[in-house]
C-alpha positions as CSV (number, residue, x, y, z in Angstrom):
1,X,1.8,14.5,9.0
2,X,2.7,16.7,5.8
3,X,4.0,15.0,2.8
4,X,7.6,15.2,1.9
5,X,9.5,15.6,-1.1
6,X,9.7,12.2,-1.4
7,X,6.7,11.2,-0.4
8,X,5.4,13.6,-3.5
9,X,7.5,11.8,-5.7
10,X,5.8,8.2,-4.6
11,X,2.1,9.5,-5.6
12,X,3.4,11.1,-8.8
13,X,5.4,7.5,-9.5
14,X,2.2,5.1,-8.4
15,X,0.0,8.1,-10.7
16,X,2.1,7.2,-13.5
17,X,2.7,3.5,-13.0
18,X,-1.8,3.0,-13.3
19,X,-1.8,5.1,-16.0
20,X,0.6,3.0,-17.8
21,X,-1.0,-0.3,-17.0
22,X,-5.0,0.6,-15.9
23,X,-7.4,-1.4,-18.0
24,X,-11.0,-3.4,-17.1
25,X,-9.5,-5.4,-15.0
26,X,-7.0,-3.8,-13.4
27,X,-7.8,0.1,-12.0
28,X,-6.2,0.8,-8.9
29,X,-2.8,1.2,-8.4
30,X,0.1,1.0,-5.8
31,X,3.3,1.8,-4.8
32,X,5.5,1.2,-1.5
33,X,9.1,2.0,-0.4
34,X,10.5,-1.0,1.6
35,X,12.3,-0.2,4.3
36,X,15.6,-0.7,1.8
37,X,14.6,2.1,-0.7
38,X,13.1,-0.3,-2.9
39,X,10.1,0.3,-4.8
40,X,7.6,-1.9,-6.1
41,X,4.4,-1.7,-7.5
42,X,1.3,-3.4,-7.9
43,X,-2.2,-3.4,-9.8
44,X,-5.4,-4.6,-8.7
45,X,-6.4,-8.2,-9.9
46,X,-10.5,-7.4,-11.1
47,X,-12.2,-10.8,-12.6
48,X,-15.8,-11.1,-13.0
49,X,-16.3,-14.1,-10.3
50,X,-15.0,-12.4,-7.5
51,X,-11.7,-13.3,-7.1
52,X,-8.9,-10.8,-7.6
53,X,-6.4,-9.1,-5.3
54,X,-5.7,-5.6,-4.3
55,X,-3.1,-3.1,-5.6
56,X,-1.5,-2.8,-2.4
57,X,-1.2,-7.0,-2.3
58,X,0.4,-7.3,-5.6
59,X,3.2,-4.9,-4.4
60,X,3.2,-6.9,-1.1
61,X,3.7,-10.2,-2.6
62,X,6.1,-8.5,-5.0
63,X,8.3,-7.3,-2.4
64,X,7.8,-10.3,0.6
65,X,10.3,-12.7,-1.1
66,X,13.0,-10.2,-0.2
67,X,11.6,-7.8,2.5
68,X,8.5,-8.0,4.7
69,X,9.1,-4.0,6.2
70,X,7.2,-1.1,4.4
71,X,8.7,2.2,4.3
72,X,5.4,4.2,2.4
73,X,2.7,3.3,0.9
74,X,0.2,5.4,-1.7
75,X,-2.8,3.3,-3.3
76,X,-4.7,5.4,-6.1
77,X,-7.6,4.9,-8.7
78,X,-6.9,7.4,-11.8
79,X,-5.6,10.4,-9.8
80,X,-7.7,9.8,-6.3
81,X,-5.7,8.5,-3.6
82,X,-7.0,5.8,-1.0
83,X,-6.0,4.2,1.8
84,X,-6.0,0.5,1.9
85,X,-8.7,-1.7,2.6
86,X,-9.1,-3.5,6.2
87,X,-7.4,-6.9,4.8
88,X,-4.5,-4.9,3.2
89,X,-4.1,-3.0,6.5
90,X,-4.2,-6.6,8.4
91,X,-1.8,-8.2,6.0
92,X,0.4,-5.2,6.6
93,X,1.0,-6.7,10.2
94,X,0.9,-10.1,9.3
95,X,3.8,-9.3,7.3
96,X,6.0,-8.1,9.6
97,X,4.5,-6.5,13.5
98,X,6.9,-3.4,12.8
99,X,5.5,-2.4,10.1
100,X,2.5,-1.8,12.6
101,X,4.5,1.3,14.0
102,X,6.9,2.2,11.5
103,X,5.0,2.4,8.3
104,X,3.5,5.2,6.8
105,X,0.4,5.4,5.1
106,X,-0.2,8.1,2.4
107,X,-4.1,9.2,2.8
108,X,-4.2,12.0,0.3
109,X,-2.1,14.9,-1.2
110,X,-1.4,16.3,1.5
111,X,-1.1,13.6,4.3
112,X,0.3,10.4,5.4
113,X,-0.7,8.5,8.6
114,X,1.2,6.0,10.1
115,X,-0.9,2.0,9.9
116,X,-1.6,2.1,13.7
117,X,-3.9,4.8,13.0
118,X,-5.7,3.0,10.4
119,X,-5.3,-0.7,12.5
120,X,-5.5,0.7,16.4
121,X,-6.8,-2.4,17.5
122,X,-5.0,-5.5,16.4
123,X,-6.6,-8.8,17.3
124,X,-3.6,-10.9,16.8
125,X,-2.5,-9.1,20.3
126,X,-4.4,-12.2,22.0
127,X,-1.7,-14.5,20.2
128,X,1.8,-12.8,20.8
């Protein structure tokens, strides 16, 4: 699917948002519209042992305490966009099943996908 205006807007906002706050250990940024309009965005956790968190996470858990649904979401590193890792796409669901079907995934400047094309086989199917 073609980006929209506001999708535009998002990357240009998350672009802006790393390039205010990249450093060592943090290098990859994100931004998401919850289902509300809000935004909120996150920076990835990088640490030497291992341990850290993604971009996209640190928006999730930004967002959860008041919302669990995702509008859009752009992750980039400098001005490269990329689509979230496997566990970010799993959390996604965890978070809330809709966001399965209704969320939509921006994959480069000129494209968004929605999640159940990055995620078509859920596991958790076995447990609804």
């Amino acid at each position: 699917m073609k980006l929209t205006k506001e999708d535009k807007s998002l990357i240009d906002a998350c672009e802006k948002y790393g390039m205010k706050n990249r450093s060592k250990r943090h290098s990859v940024s994100a931004t998401l519209v919850s289902k509300s309009g809000k935004i909120y965005n996150g920076m990835s956790m990088e640490f030497d042992c291992i341990l850290g968190a993604c971009a996209e996470r640190t928006a999730f858990f930004k967002m959860m305490p008041e919302e669990d649904e995702i509008k859009t979401i752009v992750a980039m590193h400098k001005s490269d966009i990329l689509p979230p890792c496997g566990s970010c796409r799993e959390i996604m669901v965890q978070m809330n099943r809709k966001n399965l079907n209704n969320t939509w995934v921006i994959v480069s400047r000129r494209e968004k996908i929605k999640l159940k094309d990055l995620l078509p086989k859920v596991w958790q199917k076995v447990f609804d």
